[in-house]
Backbone atoms as SQL, in Angstrom:
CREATE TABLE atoms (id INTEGER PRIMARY KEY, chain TEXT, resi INTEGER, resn TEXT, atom TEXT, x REAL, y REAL, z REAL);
INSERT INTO atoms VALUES
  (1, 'A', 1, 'UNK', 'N', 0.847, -1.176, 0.000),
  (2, 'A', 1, 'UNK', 'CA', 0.000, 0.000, 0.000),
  (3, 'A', 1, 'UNK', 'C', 0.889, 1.235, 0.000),
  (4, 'A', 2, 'UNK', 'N', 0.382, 2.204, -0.994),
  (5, 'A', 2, 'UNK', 'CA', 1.283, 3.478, -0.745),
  (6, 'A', 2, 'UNK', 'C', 0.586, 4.245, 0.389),
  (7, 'A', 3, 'UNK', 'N', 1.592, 5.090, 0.986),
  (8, 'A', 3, 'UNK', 'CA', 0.925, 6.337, 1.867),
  (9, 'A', 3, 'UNK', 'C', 1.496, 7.678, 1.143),
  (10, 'A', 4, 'UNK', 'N', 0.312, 8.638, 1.877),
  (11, 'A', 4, 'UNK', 'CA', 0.956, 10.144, 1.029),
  (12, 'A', 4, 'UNK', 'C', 1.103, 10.713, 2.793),
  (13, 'A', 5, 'UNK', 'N', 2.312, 11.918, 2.273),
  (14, 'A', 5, 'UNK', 'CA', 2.008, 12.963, 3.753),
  (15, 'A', 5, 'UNK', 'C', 1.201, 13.949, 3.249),
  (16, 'A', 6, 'UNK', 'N', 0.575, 14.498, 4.901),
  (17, 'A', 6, 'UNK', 'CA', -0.091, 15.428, 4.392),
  (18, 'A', 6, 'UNK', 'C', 0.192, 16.095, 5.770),
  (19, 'A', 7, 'UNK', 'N', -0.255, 17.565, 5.969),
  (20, 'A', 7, 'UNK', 'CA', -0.461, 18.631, 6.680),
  (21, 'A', 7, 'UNK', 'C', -1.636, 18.757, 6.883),
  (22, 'A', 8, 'UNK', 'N', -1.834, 18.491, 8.607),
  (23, 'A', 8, 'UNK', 'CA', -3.254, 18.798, 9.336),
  (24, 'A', 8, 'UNK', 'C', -3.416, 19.866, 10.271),
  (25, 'A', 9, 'UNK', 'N', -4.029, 20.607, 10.331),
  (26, 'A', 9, 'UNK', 'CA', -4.313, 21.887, 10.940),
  (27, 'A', 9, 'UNK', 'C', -5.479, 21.738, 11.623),
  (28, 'A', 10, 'UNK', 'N', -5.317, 21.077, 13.084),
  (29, 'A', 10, 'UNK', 'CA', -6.864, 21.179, 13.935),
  (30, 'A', 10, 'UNK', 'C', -6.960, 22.017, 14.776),
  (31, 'A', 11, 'UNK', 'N', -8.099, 22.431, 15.269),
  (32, 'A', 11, 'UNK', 'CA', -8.459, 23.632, 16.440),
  (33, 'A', 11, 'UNK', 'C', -7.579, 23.061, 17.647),
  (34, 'A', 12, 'UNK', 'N', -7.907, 23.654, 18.733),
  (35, 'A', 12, 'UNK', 'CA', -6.398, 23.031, 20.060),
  (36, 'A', 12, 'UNK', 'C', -7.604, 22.407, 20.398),
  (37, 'A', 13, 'UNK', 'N', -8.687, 22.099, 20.869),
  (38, 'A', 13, 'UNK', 'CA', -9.429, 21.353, 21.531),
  (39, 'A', 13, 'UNK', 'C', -9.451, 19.973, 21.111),
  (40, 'A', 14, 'UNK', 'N', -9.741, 20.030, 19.316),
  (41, 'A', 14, 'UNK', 'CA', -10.052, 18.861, 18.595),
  (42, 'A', 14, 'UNK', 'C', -8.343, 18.031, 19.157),
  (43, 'A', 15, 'UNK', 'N', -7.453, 19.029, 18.583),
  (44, 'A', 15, 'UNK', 'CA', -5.850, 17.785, 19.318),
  (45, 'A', 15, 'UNK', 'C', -6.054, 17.920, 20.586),
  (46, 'A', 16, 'UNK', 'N', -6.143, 18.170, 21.264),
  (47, 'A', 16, 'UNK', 'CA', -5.937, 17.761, 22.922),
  (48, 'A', 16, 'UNK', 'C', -6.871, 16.534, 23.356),
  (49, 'A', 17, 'UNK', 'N', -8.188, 16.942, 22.519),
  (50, 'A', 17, 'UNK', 'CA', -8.778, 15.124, 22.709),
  (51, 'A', 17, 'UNK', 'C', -8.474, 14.090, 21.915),
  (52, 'A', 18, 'UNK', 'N', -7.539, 14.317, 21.106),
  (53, 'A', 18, 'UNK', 'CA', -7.015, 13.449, 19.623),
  (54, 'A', 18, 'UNK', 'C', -5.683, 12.902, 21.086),
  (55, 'A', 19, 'UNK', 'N', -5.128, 13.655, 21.321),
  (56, 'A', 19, 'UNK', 'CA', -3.939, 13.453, 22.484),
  (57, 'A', 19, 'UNK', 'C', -4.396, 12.706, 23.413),
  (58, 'A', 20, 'UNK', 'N', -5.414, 12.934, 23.979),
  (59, 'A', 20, 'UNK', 'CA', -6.062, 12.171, 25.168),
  (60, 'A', 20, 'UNK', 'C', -6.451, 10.802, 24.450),
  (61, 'A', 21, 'UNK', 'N', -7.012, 10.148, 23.596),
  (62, 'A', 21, 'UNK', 'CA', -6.950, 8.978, 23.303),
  (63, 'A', 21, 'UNK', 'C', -5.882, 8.487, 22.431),
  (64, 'A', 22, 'UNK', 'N', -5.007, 9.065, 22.557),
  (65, 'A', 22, 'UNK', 'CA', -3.348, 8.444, 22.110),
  (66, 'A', 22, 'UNK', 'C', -3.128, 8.341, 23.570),
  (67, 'A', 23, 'UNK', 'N', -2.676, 8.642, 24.336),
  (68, 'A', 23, 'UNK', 'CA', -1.947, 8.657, 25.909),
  (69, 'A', 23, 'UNK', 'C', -2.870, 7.781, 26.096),
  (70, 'A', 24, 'UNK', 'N', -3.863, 7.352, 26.226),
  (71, 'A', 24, 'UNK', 'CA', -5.103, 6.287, 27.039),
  (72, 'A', 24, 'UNK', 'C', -5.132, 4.926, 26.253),
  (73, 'A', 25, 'UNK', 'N', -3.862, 5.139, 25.087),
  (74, 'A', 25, 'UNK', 'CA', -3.484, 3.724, 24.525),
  (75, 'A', 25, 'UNK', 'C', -4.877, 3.116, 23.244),
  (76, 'A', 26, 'UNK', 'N', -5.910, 3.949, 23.205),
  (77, 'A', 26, 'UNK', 'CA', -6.861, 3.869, 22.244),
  (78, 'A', 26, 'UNK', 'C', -6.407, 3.668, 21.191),
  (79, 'A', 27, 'UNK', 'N', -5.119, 4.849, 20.591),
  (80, 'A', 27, 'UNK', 'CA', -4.442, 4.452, 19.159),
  (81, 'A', 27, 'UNK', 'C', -3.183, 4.705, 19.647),
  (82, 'A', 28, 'UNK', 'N', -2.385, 4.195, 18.386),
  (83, 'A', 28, 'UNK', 'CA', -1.076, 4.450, 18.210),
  (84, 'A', 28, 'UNK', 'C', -0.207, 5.951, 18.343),
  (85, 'A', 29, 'UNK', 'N', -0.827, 6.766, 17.402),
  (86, 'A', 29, 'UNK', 'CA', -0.363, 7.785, 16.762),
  (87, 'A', 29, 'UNK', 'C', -1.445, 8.786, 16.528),
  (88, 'A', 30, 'UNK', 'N', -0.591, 9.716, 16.112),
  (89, 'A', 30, 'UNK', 'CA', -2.109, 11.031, 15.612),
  (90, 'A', 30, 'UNK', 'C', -2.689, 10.020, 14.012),
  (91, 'A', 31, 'UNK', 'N', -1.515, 9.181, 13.226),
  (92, 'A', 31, 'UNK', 'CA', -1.733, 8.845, 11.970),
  (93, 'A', 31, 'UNK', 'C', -2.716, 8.049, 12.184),
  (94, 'A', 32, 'UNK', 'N', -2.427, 6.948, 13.011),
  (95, 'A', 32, 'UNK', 'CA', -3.529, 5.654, 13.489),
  (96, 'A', 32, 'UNK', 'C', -4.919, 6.599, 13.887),
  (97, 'A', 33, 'UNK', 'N', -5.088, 7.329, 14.913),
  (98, 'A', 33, 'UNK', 'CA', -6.466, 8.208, 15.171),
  (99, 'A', 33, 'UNK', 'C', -7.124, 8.858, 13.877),
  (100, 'A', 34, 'UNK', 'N', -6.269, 9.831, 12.985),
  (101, 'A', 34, 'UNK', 'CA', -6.917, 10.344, 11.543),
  (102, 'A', 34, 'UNK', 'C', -7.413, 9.301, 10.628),
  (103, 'A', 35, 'UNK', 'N', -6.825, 8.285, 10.552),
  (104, 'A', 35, 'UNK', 'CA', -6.701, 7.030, 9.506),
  (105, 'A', 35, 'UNK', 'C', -8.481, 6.238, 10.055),
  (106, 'A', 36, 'UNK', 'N', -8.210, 6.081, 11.009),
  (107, 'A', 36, 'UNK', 'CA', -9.435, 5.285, 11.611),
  (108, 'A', 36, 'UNK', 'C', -10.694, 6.440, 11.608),
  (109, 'A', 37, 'UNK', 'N', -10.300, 7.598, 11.788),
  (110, 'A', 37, 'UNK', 'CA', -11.470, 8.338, 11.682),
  (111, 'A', 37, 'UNK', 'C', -12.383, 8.823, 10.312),
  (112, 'A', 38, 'UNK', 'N', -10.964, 8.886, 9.566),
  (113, 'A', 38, 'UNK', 'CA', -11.441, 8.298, 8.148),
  (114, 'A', 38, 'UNK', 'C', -11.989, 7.468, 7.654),
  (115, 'A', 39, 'UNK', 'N', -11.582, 6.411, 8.094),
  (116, 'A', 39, 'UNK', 'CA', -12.375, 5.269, 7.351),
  (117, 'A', 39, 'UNK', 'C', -14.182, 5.015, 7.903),
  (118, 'A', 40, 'UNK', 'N', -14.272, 5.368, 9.399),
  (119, 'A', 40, 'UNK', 'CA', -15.252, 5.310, 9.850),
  (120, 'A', 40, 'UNK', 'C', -16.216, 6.056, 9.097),
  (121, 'A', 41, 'UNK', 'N', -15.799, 7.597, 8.640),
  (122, 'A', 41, 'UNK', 'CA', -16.817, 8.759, 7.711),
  (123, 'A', 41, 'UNK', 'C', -17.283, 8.159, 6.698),
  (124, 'A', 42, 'UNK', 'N', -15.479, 7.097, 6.296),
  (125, 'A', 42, 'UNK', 'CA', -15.895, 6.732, 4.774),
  (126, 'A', 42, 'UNK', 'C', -17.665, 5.602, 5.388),
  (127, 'A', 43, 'UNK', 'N', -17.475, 4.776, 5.934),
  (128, 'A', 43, 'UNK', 'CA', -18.473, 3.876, 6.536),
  (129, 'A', 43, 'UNK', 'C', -19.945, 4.395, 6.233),
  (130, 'A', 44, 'UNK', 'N', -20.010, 5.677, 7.406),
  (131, 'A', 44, 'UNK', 'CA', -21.167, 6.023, 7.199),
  (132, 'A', 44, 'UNK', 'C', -21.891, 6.660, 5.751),
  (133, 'A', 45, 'UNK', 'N', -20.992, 7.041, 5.292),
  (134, 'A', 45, 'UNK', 'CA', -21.201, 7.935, 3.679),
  (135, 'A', 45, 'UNK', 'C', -21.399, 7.129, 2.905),
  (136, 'A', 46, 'UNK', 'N', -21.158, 5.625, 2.812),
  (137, 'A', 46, 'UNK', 'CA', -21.465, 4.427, 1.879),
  (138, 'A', 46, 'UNK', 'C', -22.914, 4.708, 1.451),
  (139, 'A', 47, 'UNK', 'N', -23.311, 4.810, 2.209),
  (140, 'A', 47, 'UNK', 'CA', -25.222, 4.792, 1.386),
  (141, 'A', 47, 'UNK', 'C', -25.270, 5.875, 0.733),
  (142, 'A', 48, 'UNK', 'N', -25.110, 6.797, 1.272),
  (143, 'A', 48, 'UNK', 'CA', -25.160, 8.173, 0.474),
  (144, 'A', 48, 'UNK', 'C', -24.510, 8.438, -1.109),
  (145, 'A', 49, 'UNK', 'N', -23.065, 7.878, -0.811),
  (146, 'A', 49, 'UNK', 'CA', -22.403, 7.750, -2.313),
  (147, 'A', 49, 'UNK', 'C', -23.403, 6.447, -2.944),
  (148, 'A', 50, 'UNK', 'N', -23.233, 5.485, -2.208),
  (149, 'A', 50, 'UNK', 'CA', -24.517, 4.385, -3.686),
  (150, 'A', 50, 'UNK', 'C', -25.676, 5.361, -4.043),
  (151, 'A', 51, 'UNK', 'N', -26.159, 6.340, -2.938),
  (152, 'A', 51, 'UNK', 'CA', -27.601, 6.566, -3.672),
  (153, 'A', 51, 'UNK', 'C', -27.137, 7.740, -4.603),
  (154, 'A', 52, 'UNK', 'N', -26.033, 8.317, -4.327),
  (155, 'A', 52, 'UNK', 'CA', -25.974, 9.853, -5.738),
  (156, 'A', 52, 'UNK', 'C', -25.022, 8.863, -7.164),
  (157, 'A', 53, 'UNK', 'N', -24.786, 7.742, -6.406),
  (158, 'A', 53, 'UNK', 'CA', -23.714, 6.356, -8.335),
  (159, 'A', 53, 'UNK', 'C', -25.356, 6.168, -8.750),
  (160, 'A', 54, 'UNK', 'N', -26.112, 5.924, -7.891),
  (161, 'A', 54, 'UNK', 'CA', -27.564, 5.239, -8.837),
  (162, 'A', 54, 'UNK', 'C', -28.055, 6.358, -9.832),
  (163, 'A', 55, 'UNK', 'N', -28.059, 7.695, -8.740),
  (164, 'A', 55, 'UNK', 'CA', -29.039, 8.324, -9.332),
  (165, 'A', 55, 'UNK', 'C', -28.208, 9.082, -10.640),
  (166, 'A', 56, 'UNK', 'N', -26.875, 9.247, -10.487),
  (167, 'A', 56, 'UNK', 'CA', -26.081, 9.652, -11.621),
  (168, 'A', 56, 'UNK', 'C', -25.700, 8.865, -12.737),
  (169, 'A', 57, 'UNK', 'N', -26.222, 7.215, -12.602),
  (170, 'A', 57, 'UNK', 'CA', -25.927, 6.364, -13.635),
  (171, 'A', 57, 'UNK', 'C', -27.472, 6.295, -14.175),
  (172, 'A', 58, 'UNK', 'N', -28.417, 6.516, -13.223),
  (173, 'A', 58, 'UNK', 'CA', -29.796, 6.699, -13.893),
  (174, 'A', 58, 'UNK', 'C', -30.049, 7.946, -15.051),
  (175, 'A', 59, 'UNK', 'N', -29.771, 8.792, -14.089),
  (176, 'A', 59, 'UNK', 'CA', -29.303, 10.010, -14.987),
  (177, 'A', 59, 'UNK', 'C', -28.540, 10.298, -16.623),
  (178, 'A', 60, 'UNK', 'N', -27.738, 9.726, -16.564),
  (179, 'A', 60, 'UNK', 'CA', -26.719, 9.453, -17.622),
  (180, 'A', 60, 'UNK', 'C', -27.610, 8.560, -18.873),
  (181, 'A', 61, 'UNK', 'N', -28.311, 7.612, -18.361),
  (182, 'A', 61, 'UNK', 'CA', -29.153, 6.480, -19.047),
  (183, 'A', 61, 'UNK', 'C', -30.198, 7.739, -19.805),
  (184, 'A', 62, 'UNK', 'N', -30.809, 8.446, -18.938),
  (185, 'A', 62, 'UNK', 'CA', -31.638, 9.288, -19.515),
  (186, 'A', 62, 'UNK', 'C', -31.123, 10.009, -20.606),
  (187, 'A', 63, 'UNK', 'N', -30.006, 10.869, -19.882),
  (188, 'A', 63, 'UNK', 'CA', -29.505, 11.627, -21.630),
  (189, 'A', 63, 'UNK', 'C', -28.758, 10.614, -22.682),
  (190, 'A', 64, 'UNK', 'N', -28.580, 9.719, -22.278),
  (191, 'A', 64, 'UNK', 'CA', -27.908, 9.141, -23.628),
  (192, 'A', 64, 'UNK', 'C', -29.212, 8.560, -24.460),
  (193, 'A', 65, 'UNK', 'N', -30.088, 8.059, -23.683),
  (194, 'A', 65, 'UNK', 'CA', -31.831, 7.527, -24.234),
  (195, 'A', 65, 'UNK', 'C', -32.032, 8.735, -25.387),
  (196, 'A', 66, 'UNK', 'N', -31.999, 10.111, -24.448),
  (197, 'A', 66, 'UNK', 'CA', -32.775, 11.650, -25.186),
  (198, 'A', 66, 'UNK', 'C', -31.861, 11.662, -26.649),
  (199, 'A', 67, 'UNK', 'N', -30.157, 11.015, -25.989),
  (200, 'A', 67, 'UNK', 'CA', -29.324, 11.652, -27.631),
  (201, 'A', 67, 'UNK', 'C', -29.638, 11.485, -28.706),
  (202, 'A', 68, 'UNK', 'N', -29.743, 9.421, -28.149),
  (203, 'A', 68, 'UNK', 'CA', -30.084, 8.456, -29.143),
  (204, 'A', 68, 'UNK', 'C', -31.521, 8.944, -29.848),
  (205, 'A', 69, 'UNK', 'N', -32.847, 9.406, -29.511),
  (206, 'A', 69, 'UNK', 'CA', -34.119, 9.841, -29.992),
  (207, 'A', 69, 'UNK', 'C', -33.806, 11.049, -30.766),
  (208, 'A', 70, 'UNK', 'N', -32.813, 12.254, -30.027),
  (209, 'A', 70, 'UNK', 'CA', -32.192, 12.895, -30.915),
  (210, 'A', 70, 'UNK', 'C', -32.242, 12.803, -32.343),
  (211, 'A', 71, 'UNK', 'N', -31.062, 12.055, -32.077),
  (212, 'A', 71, 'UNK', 'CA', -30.612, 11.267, -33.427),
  (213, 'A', 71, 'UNK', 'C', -31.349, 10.471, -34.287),
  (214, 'A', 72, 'UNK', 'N', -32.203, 9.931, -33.913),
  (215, 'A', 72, 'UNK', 'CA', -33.388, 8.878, -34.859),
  (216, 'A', 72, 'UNK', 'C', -34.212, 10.326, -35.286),
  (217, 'A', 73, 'UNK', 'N', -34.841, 11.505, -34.715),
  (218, 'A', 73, 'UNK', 'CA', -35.320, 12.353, -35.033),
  (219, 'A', 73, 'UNK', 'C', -34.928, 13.286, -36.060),
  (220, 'A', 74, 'UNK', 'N', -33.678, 13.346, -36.125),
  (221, 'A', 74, 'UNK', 'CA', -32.291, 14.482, -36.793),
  (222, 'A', 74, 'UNK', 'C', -32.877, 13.742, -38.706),
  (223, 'A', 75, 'UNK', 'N', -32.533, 12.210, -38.405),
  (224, 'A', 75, 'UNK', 'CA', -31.955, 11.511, -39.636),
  (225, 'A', 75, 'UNK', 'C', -33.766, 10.812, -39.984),
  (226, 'A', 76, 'UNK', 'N', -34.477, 11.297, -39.045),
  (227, 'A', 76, 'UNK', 'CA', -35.925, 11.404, -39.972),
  (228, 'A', 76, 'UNK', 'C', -36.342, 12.671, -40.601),
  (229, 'A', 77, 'UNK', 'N', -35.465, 13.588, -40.323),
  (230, 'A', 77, 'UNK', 'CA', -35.702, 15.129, -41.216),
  (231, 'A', 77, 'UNK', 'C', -36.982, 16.049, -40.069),
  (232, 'A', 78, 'UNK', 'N', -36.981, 15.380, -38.606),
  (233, 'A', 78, 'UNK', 'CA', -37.827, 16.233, -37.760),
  (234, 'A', 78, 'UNK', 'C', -37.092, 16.857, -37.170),
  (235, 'A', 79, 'UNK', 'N', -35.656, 17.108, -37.195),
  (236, 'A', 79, 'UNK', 'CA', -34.649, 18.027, -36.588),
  (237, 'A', 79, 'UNK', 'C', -35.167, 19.384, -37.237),
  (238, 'A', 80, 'UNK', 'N', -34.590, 20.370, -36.077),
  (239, 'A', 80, 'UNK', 'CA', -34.397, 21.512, -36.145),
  (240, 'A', 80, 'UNK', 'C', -33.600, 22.225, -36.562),
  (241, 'A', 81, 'UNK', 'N', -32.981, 22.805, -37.886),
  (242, 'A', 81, 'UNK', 'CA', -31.834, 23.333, -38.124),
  (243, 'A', 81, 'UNK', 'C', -31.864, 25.001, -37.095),
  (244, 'A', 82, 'UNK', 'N', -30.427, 25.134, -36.825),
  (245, 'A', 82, 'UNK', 'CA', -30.306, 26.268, -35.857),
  (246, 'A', 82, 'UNK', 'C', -28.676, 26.896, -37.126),
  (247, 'A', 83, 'UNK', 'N', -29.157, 27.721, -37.174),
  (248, 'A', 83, 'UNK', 'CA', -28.185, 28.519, -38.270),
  (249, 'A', 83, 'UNK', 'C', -27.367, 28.967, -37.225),
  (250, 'A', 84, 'UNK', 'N', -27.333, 29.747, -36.532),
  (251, 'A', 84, 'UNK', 'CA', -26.680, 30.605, -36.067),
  (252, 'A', 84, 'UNK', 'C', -26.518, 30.587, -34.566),
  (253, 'A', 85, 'UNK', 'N', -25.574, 31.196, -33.470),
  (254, 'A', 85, 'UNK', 'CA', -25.306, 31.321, -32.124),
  (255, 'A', 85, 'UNK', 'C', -26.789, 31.676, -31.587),
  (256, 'A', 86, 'UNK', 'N', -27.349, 32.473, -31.665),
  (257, 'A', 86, 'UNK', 'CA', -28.449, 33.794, -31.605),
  (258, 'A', 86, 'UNK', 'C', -29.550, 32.710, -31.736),
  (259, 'A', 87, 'UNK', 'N', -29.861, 31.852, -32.866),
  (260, 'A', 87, 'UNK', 'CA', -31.251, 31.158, -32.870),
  (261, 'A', 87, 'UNK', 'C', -31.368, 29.981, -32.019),
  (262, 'A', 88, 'UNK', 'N', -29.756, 29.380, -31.661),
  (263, 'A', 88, 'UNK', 'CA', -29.811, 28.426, -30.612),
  (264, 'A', 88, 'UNK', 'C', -29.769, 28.841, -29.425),
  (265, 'A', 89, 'UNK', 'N', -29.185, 30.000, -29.045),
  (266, 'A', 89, 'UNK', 'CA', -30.105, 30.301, -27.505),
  (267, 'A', 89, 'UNK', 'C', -31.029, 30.645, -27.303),
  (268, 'A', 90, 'UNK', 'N', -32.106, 31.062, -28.640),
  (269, 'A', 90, 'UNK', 'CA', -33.750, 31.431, -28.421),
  (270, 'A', 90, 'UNK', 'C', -34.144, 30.170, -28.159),
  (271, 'A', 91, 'UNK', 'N', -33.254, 28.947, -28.988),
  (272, 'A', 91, 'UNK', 'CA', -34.448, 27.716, -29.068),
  (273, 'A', 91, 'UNK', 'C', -34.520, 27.461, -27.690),
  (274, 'A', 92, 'UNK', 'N', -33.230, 27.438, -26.676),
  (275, 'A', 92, 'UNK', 'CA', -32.683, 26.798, -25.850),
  (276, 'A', 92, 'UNK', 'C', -33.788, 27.631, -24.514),
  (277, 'A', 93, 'UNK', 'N', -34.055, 29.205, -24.487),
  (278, 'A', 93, 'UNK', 'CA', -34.551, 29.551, -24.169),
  (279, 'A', 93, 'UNK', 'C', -36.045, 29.406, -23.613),
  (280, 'A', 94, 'UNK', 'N', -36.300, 29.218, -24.987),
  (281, 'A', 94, 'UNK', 'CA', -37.803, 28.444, -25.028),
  (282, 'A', 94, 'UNK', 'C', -38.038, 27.321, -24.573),
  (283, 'A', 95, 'UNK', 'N', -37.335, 26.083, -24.159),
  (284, 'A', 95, 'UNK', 'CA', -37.261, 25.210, -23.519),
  (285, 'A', 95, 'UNK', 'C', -38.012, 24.967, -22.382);
C-alpha cells in the first residue's frame, strides 16, 4: 500500500482530545487516530455515495436515451436546423 504525507491543521481542543486517546493507549499515533477516523466517515457515507452512483448512472441512461431519440429524429428530417449562435439560444430559451 502506498501512503501520502499530508499537513493537518486542527483547532487546540479537537488535538488535545485526539492526544487524550493516544496517551489512554486507544491508538497508536495522531496517523492511526486520523486514519481510523477516516475510514469510519468513509463507513457512514457508503449509502449516500450508492444513492448519488444510482441516481447519476440513472441520470446518464436518460440523456444518452434523449441523444439516441435525438438522433433517430435528426436523420428522420424532424430536426431543427439552428443557423446561427443567436437562434440556438432562443431555441434553448424556449425550452
Amino acid at each position: 500500500m502506498e501512503f501520502r504525507k499530508i499537513t493537518l491543521t486542527l483547532p487546540e481542543p479537537l488535538y488535545n482530545e485526539g492526544m487524550h486517546l493516544i496517551k489512554s493507549g486507544l491508538f497508536s499515533n495522531f496517523s492511526d487516530l486520523v486514519r481510523s477516523g477516516i475510514r469510519e466517515e468513509f463507513k457512514g457515507l457508503q449509502p449516500i455515495i450508492k444513492e448519488f452512483d444510482d441516481r447519476l448512472i440513472y441520470n446518464d441512461k436518460v440523456l444518452v436515451s434523449g441523444v439516441k431519440q435525438s438522433i433517430k429524429e435528426a436523420k428522420a428530417g424532424k430536426g431543427k436546423r439552428l443557423k446561427s449562435e443567436k437562434e440556438m439560444d432562443k431555441y434553448f430559451e424556449e425550452l
